[in-house]
Backbone as JSON Lines, residues from 0, in Angstrom:
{"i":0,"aa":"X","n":[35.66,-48.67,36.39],"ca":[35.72,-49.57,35.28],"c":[34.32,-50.07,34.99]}
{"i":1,"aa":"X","n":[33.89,-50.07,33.59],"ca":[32.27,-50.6,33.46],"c":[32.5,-51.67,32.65]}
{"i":2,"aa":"X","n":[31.87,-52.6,33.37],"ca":[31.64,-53.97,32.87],"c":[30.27,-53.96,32.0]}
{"i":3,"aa":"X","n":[30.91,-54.95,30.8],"ca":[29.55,-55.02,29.28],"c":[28.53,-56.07,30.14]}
{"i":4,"aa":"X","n":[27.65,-55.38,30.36],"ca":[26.11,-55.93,30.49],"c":[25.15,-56.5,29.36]}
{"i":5,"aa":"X","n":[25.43,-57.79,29.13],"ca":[24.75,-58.69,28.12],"c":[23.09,-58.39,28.68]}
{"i":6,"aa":"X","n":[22.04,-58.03,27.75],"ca":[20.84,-58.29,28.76],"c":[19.77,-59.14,27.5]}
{"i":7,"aa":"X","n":[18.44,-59.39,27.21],"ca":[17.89,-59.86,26.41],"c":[17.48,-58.48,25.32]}
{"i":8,"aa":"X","n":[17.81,-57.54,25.61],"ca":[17.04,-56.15,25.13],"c":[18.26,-55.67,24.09]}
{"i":9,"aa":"X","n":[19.56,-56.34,24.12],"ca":[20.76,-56.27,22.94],"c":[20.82,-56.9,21.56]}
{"i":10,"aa":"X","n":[21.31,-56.56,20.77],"ca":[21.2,-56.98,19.3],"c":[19.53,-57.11,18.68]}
{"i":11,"aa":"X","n":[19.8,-57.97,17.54],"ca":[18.56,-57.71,16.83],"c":[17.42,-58.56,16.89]}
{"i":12,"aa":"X","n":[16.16,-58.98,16.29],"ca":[15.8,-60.0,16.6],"c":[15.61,-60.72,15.25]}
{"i":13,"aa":"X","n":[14.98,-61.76,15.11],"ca":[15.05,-62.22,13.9],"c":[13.81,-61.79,12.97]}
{"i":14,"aa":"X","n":[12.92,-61.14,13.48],"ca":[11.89,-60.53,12.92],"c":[12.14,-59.14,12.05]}
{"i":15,"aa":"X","n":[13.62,-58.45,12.59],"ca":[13.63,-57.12,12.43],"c":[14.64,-57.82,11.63]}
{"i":16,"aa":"X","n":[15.52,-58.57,11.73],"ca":[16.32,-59.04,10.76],"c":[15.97,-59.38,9.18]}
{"i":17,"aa":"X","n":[14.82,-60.28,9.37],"ca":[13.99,-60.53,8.21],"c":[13.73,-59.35,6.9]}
{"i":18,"aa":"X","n":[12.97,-58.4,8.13],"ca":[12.54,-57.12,7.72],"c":[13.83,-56.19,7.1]}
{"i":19,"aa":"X","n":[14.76,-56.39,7.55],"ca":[16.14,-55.65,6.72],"c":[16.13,-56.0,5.55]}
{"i":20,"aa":"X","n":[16.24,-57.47,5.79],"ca":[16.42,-58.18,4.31],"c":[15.42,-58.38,2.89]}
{"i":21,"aa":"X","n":[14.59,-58.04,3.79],"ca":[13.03,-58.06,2.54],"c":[13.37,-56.55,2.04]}
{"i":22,"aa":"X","n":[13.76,-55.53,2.67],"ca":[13.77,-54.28,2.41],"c":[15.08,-53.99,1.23]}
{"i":23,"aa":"X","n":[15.98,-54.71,2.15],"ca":[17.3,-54.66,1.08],"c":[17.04,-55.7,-0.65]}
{"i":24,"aa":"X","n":[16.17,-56.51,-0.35],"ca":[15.51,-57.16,-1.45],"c":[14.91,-56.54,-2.64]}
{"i":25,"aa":"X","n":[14.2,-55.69,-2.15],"ca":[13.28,-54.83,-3.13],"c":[13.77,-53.8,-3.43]}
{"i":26,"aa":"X","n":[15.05,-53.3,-2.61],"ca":[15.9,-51.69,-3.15],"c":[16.35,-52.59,-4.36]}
{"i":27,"aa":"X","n":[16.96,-53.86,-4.36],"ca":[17.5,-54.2,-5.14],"c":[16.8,-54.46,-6.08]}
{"i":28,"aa":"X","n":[16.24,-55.1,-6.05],"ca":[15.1,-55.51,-7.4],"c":[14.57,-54.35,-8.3]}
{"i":29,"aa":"X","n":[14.26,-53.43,-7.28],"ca":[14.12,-51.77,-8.39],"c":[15.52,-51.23,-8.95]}
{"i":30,"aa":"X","n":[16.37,-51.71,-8.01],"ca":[17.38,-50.23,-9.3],"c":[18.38,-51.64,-9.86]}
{"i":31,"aa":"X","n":[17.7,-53.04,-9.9],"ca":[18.93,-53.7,-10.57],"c":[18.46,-53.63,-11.96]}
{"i":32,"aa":"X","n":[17.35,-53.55,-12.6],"ca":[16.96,-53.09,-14.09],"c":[17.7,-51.84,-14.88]}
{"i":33,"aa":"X","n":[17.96,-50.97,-13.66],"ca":[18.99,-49.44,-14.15],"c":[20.39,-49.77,-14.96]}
{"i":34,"aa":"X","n":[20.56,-50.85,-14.01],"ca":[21.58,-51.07,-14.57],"c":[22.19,-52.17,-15.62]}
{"i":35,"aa":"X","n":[20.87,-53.42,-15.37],"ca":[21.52,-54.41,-16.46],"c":[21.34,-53.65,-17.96]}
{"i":36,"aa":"X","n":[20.67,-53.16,-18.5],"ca":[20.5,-52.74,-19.65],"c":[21.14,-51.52,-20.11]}
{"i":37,"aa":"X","n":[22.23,-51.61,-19.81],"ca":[23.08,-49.71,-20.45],"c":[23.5,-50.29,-21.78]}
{"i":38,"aa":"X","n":[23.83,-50.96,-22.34],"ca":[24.44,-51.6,-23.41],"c":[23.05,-51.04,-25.02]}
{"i":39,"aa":"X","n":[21.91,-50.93,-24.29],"ca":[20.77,-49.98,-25.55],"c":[21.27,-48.96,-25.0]}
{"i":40,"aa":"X","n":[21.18,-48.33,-23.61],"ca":[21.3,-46.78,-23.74],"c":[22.32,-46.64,-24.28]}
{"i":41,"aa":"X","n":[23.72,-47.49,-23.93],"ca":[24.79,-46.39,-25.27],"c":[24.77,-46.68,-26.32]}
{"i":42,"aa":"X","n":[24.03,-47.51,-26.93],"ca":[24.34,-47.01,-28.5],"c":[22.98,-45.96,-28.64]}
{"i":43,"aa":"X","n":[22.26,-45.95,-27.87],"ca":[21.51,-44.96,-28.06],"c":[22.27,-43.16,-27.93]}
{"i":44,"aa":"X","n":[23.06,-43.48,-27.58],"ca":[23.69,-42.25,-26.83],"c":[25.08,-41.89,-28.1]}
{"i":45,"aa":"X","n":[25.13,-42.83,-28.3],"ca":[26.3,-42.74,-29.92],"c":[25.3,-42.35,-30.86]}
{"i":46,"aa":"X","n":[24.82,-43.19,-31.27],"ca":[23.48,-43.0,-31.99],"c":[23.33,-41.31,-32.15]}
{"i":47,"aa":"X","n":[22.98,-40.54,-30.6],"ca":[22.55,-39.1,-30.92],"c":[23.85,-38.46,-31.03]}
{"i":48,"aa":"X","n":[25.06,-38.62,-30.85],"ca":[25.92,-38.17,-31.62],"c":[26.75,-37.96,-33.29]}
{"i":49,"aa":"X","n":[25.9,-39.37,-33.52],"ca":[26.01,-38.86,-34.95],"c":[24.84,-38.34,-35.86]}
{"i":50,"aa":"X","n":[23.68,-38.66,-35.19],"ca":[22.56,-37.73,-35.17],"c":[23.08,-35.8,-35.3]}
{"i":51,"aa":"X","n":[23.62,-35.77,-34.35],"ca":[24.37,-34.33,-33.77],"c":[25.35,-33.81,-35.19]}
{"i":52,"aa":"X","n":[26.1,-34.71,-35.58],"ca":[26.96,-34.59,-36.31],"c":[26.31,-34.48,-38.28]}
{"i":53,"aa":"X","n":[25.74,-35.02,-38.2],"ca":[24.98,-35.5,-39.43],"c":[24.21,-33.86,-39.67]}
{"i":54,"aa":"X","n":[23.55,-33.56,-38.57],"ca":[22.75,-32.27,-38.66],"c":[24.11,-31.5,-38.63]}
{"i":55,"aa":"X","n":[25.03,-30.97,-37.87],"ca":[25.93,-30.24,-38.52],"c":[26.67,-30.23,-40.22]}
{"i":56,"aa":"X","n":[26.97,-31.46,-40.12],"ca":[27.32,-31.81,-41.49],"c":[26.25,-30.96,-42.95]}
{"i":57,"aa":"X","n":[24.94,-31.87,-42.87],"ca":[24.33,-31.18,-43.24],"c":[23.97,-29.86,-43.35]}
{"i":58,"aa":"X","n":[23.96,-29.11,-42.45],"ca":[24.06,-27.37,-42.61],"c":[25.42,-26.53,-43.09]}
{"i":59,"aa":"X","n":[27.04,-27.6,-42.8],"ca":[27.63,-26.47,-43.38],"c":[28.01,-26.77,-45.0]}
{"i":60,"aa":"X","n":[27.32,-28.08,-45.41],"ca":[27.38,-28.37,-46.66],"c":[26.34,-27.37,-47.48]}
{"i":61,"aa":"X","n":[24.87,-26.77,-46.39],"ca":[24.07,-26.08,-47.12],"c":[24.7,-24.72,-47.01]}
{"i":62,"aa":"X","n":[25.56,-23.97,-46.37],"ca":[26.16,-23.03,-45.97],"c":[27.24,-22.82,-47.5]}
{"i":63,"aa":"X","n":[27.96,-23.52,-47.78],"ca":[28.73,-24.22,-49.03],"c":[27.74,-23.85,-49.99]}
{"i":64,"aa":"X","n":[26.47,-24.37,-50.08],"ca":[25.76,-24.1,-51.72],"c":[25.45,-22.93,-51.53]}
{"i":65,"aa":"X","n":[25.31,-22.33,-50.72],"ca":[24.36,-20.93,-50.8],"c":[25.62,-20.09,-50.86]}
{"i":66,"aa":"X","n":[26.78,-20.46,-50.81],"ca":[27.98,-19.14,-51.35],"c":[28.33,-19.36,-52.48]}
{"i":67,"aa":"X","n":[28.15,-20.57,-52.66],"ca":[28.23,-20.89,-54.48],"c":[27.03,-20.89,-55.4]}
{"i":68,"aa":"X","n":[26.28,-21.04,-54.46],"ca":[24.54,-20.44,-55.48],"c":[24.12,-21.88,-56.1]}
{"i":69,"aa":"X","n":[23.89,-22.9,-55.74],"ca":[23.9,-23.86,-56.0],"c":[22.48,-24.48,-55.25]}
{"i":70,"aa":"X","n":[22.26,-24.23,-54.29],"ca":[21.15,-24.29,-53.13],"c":[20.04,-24.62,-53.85]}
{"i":71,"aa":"X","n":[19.32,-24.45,-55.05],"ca":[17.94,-24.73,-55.4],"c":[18.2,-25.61,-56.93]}
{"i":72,"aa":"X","n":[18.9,-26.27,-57.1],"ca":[19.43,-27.55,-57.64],"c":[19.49,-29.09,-57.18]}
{"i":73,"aa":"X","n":[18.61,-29.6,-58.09],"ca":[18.87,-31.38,-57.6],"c":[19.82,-31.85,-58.23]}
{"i":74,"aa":"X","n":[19.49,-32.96,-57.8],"ca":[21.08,-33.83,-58.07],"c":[21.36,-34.39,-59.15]}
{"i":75,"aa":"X","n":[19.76,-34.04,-60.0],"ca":[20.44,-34.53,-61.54],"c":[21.08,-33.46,-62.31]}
{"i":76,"aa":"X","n":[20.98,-32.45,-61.81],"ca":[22.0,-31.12,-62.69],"c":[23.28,-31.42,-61.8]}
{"i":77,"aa":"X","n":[23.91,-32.36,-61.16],"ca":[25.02,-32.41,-60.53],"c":[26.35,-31.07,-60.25]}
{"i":78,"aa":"X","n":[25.68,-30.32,-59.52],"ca":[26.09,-29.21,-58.88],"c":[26.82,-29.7,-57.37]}
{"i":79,"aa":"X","n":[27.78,-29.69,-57.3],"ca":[28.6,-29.88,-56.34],"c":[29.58,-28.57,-55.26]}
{"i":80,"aa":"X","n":[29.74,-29.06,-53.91],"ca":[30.87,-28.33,-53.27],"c":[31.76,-29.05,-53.05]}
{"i":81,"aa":"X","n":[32.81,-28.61,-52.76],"ca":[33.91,-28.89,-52.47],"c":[34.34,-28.54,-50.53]}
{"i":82,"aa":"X","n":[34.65,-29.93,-50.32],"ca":[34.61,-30.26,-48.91],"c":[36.43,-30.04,-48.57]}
{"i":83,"aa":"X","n":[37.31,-29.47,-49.82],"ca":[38.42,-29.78,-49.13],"c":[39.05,-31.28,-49.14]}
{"i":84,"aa":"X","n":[40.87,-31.88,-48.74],"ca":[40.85,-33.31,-48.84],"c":[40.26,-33.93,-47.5]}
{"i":85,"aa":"X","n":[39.01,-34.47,-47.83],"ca":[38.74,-35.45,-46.79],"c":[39.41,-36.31,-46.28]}
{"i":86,"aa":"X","n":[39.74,-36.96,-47.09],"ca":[40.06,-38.59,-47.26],"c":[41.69,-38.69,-47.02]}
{"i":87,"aa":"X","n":[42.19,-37.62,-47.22],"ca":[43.56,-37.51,-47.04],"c":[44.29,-37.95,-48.25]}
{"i":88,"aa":"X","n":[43.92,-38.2,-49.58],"ca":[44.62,-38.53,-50.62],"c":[45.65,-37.34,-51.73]}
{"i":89,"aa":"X","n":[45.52,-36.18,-50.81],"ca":[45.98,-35.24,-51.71],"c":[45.28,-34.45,-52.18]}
{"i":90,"aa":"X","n":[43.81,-34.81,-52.77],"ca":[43.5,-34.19,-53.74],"c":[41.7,-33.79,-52.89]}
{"i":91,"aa":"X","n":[41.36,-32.38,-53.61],"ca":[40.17,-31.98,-52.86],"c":[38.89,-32.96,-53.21]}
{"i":92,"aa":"X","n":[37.95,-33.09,-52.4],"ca":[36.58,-34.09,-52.3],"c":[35.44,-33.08,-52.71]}
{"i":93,"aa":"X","n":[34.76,-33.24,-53.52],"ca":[33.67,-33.07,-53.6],"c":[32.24,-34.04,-53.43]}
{"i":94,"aa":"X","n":[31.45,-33.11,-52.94],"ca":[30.07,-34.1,-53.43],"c":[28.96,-33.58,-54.14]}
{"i":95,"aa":"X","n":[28.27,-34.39,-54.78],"ca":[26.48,-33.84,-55.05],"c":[26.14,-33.22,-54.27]}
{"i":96,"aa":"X","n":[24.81,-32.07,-54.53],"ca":[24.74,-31.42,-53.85],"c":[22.57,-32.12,-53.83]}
{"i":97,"aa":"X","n":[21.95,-32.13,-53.55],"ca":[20.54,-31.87,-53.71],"c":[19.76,-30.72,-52.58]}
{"i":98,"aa":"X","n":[19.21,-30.18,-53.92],"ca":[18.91,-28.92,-52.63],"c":[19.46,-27.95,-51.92]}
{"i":99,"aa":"X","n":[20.8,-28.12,-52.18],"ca":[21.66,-27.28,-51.46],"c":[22.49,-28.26,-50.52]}
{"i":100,"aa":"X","n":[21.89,-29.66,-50.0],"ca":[22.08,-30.24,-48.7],"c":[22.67,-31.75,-49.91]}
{"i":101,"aa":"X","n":[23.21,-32.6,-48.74],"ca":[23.91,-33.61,-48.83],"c":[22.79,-34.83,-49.3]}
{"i":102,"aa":"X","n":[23.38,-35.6,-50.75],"ca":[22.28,-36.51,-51.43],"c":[22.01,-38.08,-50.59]}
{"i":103,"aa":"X","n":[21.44,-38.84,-50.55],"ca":[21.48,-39.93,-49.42],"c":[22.73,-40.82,-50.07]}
{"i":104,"aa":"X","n":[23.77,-40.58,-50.06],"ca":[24.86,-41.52,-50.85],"c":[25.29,-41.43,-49.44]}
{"i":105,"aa":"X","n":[26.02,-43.04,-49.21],"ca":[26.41,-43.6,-48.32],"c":[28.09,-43.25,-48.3]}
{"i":106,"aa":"X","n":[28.67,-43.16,-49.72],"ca":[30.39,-42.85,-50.04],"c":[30.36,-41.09,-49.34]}
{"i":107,"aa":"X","n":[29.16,-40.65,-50.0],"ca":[29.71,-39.09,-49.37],"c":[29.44,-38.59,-48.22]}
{"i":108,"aa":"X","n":[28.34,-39.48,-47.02],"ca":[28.54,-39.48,-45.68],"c":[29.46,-40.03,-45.51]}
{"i":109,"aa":"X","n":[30.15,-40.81,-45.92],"ca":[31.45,-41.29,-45.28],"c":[32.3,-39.75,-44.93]}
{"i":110,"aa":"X","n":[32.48,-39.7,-46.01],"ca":[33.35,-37.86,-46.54],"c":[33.01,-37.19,-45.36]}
{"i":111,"aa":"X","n":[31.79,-36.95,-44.95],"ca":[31.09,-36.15,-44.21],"c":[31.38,-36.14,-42.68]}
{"i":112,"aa":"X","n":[31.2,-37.42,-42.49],"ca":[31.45,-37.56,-41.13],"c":[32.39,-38.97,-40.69]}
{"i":113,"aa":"X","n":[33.03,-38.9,-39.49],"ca":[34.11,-39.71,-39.71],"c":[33.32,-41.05,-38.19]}
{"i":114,"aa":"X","n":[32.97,-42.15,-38.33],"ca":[32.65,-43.23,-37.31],"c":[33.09,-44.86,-37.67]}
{"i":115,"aa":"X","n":[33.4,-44.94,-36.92],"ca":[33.88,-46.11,-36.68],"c":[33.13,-46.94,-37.15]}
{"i":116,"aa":"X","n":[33.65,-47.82,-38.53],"ca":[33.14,-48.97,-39.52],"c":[32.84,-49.58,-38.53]}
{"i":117,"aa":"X","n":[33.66,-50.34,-38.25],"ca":[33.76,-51.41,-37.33],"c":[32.51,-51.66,-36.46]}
{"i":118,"aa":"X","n":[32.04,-50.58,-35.91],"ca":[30.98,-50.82,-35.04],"c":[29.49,-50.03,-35.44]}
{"i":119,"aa":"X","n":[29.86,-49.45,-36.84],"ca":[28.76,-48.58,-37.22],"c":[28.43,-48.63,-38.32]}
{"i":120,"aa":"X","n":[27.79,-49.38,-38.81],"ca":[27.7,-49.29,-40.35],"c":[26.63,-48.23,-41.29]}
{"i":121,"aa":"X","n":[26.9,-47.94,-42.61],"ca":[26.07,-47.2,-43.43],"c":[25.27,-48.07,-44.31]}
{"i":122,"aa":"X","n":[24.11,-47.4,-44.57],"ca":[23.63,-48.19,-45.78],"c":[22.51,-46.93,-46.46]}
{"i":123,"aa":"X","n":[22.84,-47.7,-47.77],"ca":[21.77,-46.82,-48.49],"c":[20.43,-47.22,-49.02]}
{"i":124,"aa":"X","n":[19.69,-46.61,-49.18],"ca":[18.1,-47.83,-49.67],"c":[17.77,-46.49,-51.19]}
{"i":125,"aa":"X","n":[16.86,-47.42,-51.19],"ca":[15.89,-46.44,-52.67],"c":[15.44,-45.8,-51.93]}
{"i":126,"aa":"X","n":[14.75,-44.53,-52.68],"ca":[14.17,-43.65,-52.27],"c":[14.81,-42.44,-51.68]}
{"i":127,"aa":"X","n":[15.8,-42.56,-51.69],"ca":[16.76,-41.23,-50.81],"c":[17.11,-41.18,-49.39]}
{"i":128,"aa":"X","n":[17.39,-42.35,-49.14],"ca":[17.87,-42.79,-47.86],"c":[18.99,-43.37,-47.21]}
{"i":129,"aa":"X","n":[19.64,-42.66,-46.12],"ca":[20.8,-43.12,-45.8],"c":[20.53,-43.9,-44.34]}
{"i":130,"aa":"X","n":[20.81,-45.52,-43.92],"ca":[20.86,-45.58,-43.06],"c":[22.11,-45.95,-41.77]}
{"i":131,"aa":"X","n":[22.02,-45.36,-40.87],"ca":[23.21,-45.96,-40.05],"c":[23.1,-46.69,-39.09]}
{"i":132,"aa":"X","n":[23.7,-47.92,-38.77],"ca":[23.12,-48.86,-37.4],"c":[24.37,-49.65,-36.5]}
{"i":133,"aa":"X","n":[24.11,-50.06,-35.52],"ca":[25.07,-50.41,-34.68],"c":[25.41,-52.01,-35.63]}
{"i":134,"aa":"X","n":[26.29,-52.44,-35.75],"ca":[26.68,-53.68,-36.25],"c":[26.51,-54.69,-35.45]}
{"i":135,"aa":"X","n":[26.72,-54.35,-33.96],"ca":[26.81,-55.19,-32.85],"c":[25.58,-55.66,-32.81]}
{"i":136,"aa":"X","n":[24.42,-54.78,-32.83],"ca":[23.08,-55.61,-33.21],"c":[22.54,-55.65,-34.2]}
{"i":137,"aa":"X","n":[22.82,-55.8,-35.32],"ca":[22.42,-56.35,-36.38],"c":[23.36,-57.45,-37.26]}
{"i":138,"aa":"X","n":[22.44,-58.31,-37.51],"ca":[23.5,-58.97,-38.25],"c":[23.22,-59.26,-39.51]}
{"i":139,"aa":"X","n":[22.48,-58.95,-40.27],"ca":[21.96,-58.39,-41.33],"c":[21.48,-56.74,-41.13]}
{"i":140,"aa":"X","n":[21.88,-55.67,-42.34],"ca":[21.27,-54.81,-42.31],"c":[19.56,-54.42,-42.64]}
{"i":141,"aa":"X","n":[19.54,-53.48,-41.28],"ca":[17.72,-53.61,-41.21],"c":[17.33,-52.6,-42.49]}
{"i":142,"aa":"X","n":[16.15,-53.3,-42.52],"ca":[15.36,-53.39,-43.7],"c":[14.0,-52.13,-43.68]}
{"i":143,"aa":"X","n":[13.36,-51.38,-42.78],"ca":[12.81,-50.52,-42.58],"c":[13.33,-49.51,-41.86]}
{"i":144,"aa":"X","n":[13.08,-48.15,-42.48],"ca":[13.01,-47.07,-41.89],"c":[12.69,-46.88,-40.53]}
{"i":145,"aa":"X","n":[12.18,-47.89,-40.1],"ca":[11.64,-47.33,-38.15],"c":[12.03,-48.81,-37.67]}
{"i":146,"aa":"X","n":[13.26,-49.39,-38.19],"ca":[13.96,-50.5,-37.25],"c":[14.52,-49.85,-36.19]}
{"i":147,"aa":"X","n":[14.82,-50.38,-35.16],"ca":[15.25,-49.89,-33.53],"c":[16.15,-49.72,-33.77]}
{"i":148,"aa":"X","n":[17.17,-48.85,-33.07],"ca":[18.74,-48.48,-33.01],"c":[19.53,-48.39,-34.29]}
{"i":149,"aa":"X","n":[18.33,-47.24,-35.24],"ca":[19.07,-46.75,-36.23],"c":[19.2,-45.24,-36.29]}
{"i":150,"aa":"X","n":[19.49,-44.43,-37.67],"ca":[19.55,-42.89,-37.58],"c":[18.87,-42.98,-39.07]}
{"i":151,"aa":"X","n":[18.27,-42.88,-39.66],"ca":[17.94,-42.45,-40.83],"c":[17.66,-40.91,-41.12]}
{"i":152,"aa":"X","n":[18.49,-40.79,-42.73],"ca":[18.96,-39.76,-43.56],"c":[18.22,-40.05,-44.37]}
{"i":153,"aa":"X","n":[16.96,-38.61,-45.01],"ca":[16.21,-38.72,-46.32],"c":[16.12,-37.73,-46.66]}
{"i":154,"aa":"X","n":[16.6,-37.54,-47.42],"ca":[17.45,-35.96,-48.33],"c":[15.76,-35.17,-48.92]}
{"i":155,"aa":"X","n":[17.34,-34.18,-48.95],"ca":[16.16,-32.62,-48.91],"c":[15.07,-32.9,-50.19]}
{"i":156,"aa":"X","n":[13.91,-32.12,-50.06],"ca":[13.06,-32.1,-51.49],"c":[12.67,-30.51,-51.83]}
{"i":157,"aa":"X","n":[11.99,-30.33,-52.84],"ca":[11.97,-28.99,-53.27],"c":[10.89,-28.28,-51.83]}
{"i":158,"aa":"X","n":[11.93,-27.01,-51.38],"ca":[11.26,-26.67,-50.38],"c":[11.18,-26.75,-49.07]}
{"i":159,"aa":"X","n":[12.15,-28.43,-48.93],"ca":[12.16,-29.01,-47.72],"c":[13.45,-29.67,-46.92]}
{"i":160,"aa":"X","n":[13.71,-29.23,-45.78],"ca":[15.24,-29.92,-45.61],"c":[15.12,-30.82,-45.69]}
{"i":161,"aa":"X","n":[16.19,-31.85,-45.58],"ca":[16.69,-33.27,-45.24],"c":[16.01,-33.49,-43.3]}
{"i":162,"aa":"X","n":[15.39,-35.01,-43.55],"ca":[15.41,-35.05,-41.66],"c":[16.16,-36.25,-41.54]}
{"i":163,"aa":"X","n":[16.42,-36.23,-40.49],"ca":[17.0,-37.42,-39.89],"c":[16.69,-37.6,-39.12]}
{"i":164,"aa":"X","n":[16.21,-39.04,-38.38],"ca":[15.59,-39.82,-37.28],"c":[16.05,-40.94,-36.94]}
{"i":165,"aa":"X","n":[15.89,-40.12,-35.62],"ca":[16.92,-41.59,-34.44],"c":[15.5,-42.51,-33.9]}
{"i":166,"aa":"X","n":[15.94,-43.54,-34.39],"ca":[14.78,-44.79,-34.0],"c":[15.66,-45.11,-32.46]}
{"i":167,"aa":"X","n":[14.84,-45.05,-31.29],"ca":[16.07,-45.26,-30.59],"c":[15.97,-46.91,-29.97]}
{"i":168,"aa":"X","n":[17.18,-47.31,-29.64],"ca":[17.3,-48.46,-28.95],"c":[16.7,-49.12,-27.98]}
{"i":169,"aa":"X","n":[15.87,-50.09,-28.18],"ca":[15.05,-50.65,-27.48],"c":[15.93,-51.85,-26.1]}
């Protein structure tokens, strides 16, 4: 039978104890930043999904003019495709076409792509621009092209596609 031998050379001391805790201190202090802030990365991460979507959108709308021959037309000769019922009202949707590609109208990205009002809003500006932004942080819609945690849409020109740019979330 072996009897527990208490001696001074058992458990820890308070020096090495310390030293755990300074160590467990600073693991923490580096990866607790990882994690308080996910709330920018996902709308950053929605954000490039309708980024994703917007560029599809856009190509099979240009796919659409170029079987109808429509492709090297702006939007004041109002040359349109037909998207089919979007909206679900029965009846087929069309839109403007510029360029072949989708005009910065905010009603016919709606058509285009389907996101949640509620947390995503559209807007349109002068100049040929569509913008989209999280609602949750804005509470007025932003006012420049390179505001944080938006997607901006600025339609095609002679020669040139449409781009779109993800300002991303700060």
């Amino acid at each position: 039978m072996k009897v527990c031998n208490l001696s001074k050379n058992d458990g820890f001391t308070l020096i090495e104890l310390v030293v755990v805790i300074v160590i467990l201190g600073i693991l923490a202090a580096t990866a607790a930043p990882k994690f308080i802030d996910l709330k920018s990365d996902a709308h950053t991460a929605v954000l490039k999904a309708i980024e994703a979507s917007m560029e599809g959108a856009a190509g099979l709308v240009y796919g659409k003019s170029l079987v109808k021959g429509v492709q090297s037309f702006d939007l004041s000769e109002g040359k349109t495709v037909n998207l089919g019922d979007k909206d679900g009202d029965g009846n087929d949707d069309e839109i403007t076409v510029h360029y072949g590609y989708p005009r910065s109208e905010d009603d016919e990205w709606r058509l285009l792509i389907d996101i949640d009002e509620n947390k995503y809003k559209y807007i349109q500006t002068f100049g040929g621009h569509v913008i989209i932004y999280p609602a949750a942080i804005y509470s007025t819609p932003p006012t420049l092209l390179t505001d944080p945690c938006t997607i901006v849409y600025t339609q095609a020109t002679v020669g040139a596609k449409p781009t779109i740019t993800l300002n991303e979330c700060e």
